[in-house]
Jmol script that loads the backbone (N, CA, C; Angstrom):
load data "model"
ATOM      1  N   UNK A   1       0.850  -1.192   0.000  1.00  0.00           N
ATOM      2  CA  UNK A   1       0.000   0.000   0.000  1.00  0.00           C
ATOM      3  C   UNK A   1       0.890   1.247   0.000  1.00  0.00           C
ATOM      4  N   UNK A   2       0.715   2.198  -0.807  1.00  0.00           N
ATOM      5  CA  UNK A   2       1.614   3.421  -0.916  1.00  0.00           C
ATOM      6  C   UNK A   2       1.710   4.266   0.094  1.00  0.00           C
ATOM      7  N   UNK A   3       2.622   4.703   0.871  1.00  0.00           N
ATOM      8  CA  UNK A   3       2.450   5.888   1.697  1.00  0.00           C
ATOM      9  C   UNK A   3       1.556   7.143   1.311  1.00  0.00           C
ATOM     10  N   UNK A   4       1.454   7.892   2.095  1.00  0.00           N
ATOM     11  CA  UNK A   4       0.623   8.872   2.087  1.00  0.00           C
ATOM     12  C   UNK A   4       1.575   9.910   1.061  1.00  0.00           C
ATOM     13  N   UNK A   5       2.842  10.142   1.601  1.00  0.00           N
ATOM     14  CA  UNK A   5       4.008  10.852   0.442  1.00  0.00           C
ATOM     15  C   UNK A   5       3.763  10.169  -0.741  1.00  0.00           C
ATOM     16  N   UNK A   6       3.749   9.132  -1.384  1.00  0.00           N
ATOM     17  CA  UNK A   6       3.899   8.403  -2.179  1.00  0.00           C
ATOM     18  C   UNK A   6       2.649   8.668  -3.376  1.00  0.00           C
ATOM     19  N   UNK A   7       1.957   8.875  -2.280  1.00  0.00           N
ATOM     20  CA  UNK A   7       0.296   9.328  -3.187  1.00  0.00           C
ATOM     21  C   UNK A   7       0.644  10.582  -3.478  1.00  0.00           C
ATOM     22  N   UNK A   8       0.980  11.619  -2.776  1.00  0.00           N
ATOM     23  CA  UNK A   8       1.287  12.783  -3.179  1.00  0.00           C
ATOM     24  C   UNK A   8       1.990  13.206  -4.106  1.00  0.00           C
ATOM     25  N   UNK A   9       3.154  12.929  -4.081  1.00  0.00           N
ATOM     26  CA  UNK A   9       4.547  12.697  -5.165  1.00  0.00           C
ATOM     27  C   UNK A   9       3.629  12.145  -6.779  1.00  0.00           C
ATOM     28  N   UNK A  10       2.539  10.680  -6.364  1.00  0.00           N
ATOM     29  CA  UNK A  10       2.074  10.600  -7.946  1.00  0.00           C
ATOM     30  C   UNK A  10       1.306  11.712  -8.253  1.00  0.00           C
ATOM     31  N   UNK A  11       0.822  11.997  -7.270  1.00  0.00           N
ATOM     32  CA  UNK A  11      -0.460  13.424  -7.967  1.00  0.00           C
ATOM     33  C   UNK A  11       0.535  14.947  -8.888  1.00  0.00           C
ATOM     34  N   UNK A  12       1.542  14.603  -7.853  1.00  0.00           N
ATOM     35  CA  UNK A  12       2.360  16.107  -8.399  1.00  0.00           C
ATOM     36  C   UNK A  12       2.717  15.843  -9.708  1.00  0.00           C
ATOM     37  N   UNK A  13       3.593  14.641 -10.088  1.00  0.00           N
ATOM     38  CA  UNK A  13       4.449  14.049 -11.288  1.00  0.00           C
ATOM     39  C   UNK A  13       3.588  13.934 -11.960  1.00  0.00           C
ATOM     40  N   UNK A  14       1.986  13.339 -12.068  1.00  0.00           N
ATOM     41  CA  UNK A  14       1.233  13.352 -13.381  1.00  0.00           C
ATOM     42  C   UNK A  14       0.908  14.531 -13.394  1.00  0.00           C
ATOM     43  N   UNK A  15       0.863  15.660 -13.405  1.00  0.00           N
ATOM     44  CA  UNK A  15       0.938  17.039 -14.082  1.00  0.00           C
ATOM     45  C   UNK A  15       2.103  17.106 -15.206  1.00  0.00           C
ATOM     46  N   UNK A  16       2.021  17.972 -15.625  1.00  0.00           N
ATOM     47  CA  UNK A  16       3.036  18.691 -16.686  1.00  0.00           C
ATOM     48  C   UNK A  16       3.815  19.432 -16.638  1.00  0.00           C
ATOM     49  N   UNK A  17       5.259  19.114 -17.186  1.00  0.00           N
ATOM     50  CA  UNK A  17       6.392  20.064 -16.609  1.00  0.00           C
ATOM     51  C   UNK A  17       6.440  20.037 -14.938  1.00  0.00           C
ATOM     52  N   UNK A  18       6.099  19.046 -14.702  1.00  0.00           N
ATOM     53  CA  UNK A  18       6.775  18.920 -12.889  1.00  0.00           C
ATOM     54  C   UNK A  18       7.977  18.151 -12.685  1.00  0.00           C
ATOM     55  N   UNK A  19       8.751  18.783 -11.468  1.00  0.00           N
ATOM     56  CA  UNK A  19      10.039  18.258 -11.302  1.00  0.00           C
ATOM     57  C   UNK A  19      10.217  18.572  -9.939  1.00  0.00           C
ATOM     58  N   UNK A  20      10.870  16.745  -9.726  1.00  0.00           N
ATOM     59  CA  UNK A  20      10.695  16.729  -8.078  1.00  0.00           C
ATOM     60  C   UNK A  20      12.477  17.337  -7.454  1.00  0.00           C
ATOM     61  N   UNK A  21      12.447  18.061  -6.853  1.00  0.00           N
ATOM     62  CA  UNK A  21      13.740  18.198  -6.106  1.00  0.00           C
ATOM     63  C   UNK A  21      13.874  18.637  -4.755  1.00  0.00           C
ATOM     64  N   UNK A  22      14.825  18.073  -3.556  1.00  0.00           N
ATOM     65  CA  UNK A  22      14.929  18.176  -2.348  1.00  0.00           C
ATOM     66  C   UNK A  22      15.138  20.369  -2.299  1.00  0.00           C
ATOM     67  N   UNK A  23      14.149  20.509  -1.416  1.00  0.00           N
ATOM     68  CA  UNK A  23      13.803  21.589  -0.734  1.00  0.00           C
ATOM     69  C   UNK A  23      13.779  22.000   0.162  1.00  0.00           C
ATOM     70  N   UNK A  24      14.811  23.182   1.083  1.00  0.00           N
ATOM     71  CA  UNK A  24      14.507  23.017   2.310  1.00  0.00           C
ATOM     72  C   UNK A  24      14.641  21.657   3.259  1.00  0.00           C
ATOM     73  N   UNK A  25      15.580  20.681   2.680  1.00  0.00           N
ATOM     74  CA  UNK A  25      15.514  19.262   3.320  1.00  0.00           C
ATOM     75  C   UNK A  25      14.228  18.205   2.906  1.00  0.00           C
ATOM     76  N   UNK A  26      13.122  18.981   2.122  1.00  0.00           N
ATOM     77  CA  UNK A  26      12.380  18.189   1.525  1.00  0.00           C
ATOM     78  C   UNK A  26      12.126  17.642   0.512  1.00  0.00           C
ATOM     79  N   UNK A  27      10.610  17.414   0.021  1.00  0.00           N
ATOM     80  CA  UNK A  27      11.011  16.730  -1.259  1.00  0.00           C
ATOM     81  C   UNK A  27      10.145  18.033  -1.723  1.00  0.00           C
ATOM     82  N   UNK A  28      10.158  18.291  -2.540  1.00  0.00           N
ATOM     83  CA  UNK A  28       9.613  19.791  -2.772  1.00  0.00           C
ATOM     84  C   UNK A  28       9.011  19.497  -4.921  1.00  0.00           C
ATOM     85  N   UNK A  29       7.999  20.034  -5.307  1.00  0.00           N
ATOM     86  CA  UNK A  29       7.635  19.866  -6.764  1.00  0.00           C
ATOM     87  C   UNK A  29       7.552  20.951  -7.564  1.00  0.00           C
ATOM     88  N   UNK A  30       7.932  21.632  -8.573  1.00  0.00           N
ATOM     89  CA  UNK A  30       8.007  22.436  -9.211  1.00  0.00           C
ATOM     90  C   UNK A  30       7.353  22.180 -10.361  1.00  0.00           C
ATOM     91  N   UNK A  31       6.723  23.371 -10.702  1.00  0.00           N
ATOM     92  CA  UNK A  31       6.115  23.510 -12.241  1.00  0.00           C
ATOM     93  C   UNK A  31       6.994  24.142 -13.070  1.00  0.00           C
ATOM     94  N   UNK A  32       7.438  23.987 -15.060  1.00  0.00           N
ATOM     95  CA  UNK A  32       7.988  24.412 -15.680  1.00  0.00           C
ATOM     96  C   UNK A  32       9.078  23.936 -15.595  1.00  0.00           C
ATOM     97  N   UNK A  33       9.648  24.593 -16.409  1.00  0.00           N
ATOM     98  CA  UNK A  33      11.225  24.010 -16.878  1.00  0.00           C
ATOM     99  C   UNK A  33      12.154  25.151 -16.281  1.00  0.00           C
ATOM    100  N   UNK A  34      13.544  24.529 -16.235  1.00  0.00           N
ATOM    101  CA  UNK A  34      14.516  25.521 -15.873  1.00  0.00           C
ATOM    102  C   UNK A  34      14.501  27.237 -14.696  1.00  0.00           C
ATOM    103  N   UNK A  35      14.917  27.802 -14.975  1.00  0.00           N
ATOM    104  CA  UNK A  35      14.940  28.718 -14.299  1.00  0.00           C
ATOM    105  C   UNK A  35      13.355  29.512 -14.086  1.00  0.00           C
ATOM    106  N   UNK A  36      12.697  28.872 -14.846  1.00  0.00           N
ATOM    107  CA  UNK A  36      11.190  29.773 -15.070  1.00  0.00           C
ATOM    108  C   UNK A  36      10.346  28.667 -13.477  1.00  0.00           C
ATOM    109  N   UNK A  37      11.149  27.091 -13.384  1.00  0.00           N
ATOM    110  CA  UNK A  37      10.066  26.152 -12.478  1.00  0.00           C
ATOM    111  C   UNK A  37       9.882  27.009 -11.154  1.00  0.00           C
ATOM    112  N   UNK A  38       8.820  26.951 -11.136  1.00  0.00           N
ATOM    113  CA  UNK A  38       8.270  27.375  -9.716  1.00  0.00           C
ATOM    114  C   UNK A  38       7.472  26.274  -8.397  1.00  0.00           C
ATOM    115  N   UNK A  39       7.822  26.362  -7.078  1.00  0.00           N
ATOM    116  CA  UNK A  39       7.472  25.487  -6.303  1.00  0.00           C
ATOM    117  C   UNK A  39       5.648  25.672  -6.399  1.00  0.00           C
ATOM    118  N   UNK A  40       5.361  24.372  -6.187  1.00  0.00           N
ATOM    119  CA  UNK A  40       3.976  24.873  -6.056  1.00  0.00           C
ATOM    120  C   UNK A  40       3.490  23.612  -4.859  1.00  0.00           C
ATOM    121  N   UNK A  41       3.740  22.696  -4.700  1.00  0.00           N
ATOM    122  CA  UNK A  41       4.116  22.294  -3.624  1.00  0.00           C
ATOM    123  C   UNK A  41       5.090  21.784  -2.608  1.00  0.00           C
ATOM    124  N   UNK A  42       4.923  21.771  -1.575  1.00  0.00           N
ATOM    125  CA  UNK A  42       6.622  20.912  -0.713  1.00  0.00           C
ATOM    126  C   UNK A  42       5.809  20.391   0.483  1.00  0.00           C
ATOM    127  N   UNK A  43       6.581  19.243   1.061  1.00  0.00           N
ATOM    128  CA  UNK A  43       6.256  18.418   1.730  1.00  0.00           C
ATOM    129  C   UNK A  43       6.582  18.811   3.177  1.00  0.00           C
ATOM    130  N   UNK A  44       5.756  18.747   4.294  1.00  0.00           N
ATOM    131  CA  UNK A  44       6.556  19.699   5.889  1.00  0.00           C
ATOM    132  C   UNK A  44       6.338  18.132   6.616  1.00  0.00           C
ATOM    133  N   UNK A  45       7.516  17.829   6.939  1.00  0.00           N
ATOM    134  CA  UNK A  45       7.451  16.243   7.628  1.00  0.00           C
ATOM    135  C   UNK A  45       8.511  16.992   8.805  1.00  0.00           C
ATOM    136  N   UNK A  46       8.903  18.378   8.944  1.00  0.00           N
ATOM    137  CA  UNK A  46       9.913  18.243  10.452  1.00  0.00           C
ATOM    138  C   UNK A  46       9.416  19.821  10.605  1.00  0.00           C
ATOM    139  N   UNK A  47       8.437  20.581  10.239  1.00  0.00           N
ATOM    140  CA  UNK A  47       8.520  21.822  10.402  1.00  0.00           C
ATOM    141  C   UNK A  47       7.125  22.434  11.626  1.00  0.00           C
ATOM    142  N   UNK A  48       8.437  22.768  13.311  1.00  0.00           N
ATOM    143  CA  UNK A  48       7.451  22.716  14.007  1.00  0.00           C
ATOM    144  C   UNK A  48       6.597  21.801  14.668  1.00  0.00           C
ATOM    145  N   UNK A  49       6.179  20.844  14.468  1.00  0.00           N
ATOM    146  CA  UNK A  49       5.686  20.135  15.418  1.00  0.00           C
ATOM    147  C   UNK A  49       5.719  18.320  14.626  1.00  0.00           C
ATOM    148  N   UNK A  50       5.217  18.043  14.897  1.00  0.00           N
ATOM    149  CA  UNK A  50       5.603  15.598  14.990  1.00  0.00           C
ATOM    150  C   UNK A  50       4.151  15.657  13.504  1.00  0.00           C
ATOM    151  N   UNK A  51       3.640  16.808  12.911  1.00  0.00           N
ATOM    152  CA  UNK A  51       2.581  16.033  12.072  1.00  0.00           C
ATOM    153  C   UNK A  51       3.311  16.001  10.600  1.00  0.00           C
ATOM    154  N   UNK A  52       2.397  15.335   9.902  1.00  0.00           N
ATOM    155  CA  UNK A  52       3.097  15.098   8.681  1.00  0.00           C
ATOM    156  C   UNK A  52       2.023  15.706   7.438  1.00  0.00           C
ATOM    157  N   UNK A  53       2.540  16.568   6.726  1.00  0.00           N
ATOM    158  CA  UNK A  53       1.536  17.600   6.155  1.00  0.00           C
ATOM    159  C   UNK A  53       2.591  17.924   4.752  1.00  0.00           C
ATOM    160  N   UNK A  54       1.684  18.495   4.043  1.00  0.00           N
ATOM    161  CA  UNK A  54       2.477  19.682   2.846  1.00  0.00           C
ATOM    162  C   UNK A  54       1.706  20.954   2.524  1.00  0.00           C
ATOM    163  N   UNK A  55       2.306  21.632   2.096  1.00  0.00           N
ATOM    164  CA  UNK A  55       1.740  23.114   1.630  1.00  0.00           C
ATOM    165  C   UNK A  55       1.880  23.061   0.163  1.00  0.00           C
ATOM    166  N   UNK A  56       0.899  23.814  -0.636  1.00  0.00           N
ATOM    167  CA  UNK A  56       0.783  24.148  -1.879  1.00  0.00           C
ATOM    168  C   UNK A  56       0.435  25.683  -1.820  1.00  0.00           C
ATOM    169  N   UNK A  57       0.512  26.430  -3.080  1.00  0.00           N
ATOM    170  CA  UNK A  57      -0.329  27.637  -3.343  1.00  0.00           C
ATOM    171  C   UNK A  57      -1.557  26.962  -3.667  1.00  0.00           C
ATOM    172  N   UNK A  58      -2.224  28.124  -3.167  1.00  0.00           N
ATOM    173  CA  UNK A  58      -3.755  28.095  -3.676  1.00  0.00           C
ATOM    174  C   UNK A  58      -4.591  29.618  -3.758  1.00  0.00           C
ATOM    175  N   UNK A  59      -5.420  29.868  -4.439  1.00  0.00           N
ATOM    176  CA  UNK A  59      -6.533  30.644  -5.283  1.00  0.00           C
ATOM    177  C   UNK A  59      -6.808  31.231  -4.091  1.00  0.00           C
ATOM    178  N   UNK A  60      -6.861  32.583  -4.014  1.00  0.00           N
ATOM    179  CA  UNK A  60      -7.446  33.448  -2.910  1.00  0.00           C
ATOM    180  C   UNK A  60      -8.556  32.747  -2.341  1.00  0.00           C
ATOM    181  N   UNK A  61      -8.374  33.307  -0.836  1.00  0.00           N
ATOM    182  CA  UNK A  61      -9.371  33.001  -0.131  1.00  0.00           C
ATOM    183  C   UNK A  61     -10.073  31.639   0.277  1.00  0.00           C
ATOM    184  N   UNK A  62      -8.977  30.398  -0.460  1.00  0.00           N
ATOM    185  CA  UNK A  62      -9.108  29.031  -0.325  1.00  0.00           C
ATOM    186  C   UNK A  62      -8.190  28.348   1.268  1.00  0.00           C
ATOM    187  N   UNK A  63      -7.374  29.532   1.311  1.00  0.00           N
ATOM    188  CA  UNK A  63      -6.951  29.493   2.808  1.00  0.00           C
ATOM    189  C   UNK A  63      -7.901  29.574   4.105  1.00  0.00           C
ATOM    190  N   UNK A  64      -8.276  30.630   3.908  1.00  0.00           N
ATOM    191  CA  UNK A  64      -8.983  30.823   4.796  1.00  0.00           C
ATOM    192  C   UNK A  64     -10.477  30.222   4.641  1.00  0.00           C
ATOM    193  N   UNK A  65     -10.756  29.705   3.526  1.00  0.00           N
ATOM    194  CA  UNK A  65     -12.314  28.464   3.664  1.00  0.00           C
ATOM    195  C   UNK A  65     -12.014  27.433   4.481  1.00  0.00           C
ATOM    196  N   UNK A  66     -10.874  26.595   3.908  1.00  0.00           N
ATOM    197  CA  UNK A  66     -10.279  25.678   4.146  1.00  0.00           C
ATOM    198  C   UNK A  66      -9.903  25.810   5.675  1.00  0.00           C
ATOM    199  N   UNK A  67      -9.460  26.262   6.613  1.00  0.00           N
ATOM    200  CA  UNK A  67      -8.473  26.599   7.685  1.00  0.00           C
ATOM    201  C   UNK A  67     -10.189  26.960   8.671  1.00  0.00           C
ATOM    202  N   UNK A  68     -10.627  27.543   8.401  1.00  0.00           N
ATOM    203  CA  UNK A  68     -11.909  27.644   8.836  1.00  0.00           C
ATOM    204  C   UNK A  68     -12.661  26.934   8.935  1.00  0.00           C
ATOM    205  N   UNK A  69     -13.469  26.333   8.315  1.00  0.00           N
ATOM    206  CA  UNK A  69     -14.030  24.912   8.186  1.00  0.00           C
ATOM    207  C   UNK A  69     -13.176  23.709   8.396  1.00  0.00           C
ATOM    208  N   UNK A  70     -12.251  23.302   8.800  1.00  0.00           N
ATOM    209  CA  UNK A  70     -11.919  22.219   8.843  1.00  0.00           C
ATOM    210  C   UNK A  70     -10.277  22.517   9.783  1.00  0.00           C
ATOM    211  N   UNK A  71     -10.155  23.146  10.419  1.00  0.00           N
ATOM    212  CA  UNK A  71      -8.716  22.899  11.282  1.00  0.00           C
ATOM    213  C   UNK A  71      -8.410  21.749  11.379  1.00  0.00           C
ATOM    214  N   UNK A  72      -8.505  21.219  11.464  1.00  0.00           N
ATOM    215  CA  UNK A  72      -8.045  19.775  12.039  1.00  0.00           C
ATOM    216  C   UNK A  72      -7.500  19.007  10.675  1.00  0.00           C
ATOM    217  N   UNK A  73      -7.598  19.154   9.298  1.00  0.00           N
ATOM    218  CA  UNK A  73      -6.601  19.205   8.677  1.00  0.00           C
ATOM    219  C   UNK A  73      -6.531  19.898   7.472  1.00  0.00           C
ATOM    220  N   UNK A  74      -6.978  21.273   7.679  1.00  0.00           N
ATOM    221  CA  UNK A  74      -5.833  22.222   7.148  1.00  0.00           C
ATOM    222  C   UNK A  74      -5.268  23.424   7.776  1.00  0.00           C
ATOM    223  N   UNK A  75      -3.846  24.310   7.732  1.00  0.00           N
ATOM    224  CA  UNK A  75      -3.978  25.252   8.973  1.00  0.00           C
ATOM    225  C   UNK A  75      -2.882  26.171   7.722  1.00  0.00           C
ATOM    226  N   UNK A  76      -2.971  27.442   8.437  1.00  0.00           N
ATOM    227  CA  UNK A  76      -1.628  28.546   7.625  1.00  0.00           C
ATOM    228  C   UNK A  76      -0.493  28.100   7.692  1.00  0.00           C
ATOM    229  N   UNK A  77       0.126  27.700   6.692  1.00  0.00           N
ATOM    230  CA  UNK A  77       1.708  27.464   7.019  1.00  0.00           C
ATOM    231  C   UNK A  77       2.146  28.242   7.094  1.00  0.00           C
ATOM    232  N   UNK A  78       3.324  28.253   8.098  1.00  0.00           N
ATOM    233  CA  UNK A  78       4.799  29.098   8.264  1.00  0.00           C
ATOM    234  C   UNK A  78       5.039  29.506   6.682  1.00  0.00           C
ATOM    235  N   UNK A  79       6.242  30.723   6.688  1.00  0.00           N
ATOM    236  CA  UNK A  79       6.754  31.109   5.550  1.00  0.00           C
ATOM    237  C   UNK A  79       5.861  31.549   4.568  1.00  0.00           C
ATOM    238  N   UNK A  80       4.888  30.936   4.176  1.00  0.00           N
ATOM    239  CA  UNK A  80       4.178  30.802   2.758  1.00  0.00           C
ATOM    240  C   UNK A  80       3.046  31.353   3.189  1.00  0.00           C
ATOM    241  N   UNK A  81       2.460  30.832   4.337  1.00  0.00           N
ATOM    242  CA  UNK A  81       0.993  31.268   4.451  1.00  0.00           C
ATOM    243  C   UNK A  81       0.435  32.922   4.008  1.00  0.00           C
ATOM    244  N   UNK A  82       1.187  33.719   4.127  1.00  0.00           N
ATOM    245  CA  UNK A  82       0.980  35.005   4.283  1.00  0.00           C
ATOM    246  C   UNK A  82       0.472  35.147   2.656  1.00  0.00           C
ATOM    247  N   UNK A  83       1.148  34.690   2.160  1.00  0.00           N
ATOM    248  CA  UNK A  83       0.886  34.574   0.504  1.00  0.00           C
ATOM    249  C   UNK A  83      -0.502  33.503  -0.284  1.00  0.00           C
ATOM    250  N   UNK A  84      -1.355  33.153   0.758  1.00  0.00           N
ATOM    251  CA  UNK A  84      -2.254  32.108   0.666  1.00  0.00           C
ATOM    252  C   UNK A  84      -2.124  30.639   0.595  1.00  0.00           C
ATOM    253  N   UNK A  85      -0.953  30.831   0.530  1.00  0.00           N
ATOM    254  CA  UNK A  85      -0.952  28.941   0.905  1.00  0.00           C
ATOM    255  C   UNK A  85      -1.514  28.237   2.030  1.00  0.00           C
ATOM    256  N   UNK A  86      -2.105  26.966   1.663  1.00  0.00           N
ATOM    257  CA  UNK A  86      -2.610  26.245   2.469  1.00  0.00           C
ATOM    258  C   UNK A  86      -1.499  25.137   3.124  1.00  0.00           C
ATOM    259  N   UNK A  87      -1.735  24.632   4.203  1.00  0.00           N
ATOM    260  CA  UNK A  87      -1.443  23.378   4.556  1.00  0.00           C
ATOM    261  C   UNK A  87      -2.009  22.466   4.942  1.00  0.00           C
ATOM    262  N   UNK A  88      -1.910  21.373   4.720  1.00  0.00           N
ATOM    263  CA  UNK A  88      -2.742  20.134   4.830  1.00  0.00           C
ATOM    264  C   UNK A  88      -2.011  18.758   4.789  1.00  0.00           C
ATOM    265  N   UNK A  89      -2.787  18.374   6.231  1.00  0.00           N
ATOM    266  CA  UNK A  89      -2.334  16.845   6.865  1.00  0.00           C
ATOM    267  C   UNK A  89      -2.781  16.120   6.329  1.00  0.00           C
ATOM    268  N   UNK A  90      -1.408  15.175   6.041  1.00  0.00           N
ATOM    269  CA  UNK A  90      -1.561  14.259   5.830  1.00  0.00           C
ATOM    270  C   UNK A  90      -1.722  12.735   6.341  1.00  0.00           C
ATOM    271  N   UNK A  91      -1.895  13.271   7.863  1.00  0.00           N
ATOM    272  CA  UNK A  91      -1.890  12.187   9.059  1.00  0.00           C
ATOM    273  C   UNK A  91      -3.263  12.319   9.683  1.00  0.00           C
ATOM    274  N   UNK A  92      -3.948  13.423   9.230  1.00  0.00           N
ATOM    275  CA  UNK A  92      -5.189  13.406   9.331  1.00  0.00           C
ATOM    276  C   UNK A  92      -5.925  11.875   8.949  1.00  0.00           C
ATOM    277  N   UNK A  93      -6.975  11.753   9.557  1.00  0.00           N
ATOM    278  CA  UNK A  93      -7.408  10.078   8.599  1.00  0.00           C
ATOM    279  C   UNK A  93      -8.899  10.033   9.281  1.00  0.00           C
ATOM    280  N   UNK A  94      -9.820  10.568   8.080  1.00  0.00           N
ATOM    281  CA  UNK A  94      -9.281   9.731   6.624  1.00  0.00           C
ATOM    282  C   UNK A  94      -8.640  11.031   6.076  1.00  0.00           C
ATOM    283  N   UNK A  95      -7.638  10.930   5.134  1.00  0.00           N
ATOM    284  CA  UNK A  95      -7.240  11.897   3.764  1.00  0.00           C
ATOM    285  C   UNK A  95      -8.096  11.971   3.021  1.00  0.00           C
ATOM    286  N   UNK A  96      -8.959  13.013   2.776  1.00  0.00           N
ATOM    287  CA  UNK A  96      -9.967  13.226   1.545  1.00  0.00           C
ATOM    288  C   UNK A  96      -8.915  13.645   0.731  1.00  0.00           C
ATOM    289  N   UNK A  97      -8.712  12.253  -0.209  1.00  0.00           N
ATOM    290  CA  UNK A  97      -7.583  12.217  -1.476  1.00  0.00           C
ATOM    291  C   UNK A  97      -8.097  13.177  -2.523  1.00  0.00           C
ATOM    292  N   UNK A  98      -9.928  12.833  -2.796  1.00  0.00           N
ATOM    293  CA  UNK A  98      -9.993  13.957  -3.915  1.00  0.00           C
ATOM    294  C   UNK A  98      -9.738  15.923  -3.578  1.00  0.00           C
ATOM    295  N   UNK A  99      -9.707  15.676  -2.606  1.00  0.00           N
ATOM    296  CA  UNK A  99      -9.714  17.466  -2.412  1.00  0.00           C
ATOM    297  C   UNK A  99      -7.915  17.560  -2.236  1.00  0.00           C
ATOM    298  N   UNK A 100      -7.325  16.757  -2.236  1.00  0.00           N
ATOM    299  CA  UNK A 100      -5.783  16.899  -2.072  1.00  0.00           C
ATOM    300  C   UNK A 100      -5.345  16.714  -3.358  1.00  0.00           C
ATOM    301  N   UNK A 101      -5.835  16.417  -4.287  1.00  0.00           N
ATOM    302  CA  UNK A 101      -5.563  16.118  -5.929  1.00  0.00           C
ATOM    303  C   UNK A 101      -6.236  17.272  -6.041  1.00  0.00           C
ATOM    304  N   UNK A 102      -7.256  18.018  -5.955  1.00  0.00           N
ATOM    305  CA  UNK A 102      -8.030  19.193  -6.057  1.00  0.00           C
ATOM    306  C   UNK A 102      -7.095  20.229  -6.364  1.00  0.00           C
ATOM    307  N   UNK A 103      -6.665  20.218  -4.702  1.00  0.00           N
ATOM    308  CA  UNK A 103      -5.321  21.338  -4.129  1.00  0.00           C
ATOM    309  C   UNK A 103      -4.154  21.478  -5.085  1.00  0.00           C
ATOM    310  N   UNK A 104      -3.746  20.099  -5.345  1.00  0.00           N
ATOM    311  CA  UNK A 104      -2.733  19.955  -5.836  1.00  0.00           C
ATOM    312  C   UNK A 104      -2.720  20.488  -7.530  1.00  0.00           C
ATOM    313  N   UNK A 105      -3.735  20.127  -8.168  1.00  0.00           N
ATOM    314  CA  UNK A 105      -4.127  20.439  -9.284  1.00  0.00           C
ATOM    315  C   UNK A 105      -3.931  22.321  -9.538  1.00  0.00           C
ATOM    316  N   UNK A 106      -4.819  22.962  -8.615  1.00  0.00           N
ATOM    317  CA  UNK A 106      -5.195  24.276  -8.324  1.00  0.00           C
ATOM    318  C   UNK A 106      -3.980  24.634  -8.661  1.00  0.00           C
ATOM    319  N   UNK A 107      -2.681  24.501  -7.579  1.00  0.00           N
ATOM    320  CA  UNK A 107      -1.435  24.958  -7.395  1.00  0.00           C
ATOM    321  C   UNK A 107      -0.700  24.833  -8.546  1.00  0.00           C
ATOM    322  N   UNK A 108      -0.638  23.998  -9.188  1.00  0.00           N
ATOM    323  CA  UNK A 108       0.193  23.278 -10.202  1.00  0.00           C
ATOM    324  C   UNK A 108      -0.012  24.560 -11.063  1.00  0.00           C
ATOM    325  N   UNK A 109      -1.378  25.091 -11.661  1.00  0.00           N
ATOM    326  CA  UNK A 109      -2.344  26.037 -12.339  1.00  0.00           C
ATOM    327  C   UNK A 109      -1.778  27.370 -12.046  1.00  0.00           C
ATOM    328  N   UNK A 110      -1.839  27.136 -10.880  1.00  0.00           N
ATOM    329  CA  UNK A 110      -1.158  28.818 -10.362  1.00  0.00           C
ATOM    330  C   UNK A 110       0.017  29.532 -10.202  1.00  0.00           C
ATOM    331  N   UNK A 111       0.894  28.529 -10.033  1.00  0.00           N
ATOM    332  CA  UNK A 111       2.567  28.640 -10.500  1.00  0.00           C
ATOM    333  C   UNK A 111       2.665  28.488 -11.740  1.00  0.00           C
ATOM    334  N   UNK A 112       2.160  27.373 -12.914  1.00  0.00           N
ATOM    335  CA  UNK A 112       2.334  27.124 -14.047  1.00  0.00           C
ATOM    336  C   UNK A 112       2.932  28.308 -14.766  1.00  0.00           C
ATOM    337  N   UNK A 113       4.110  28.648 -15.770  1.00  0.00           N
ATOM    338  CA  UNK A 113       4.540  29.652 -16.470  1.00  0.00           C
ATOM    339  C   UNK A 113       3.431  29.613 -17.750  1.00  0.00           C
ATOM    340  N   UNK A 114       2.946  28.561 -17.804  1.00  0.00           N
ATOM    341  CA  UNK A 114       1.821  28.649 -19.218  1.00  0.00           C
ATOM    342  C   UNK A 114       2.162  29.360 -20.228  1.00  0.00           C
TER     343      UNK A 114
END
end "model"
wireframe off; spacefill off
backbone 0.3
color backbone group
């Protein structure tokens, strides 16, 4: 059975123009090629406290739906949050996989150099 990273990592890689590289000590995914790739998600497995989560960008005001309705697994990340990124556990359980392919999708969209 795949880890919970493992599911994540496939959702990022079947997009287009994604490329996985260690970030910050993580495993971190970028959209585009070369100097133009932009992070659009990274994985937080040591940042702050024992849970196991990642952050993506996301679409105004999807922070604060998300983080509101549902604390318990999604919250503002450090660094990024200020800029609308979400974070979301992945030790939460159950993982609502489709809204994390959702997320993931969104982000991919929003960094994309297109």
């Amino acid at each position: 059975m795949p880890t919970p990273v493992d599911r994540l990592r496939a959702l990022c890689l079947a997009l287009p123009e994604t490329a996985e590289r260690v970030g910050h000590g993580e495993p971190t995914w970028f959209a585009g090629a070369g100097r133009r790739a932009r992070v659009f998600v990274m994985l937080a497995d040591h940042h702050h406290d024992e849970r196991l989560a990642f952050w993506c960008a996301a679409p105004d005001g999807v922070q604060a739906e998300l983080t509101g309705r549902d604390p318990q697994r999604y919250f503002r990340p450090p660094y990024v949050g200020h800029r609308g990124w979400v974070g979301v556990y992945l030790d939460a359980v159950p993982v609502d996989w489709e809204r994390v392919e959702d997320l993931v999708a969104d982000a991919h969209a929003l960094v994309s150099p297109g």
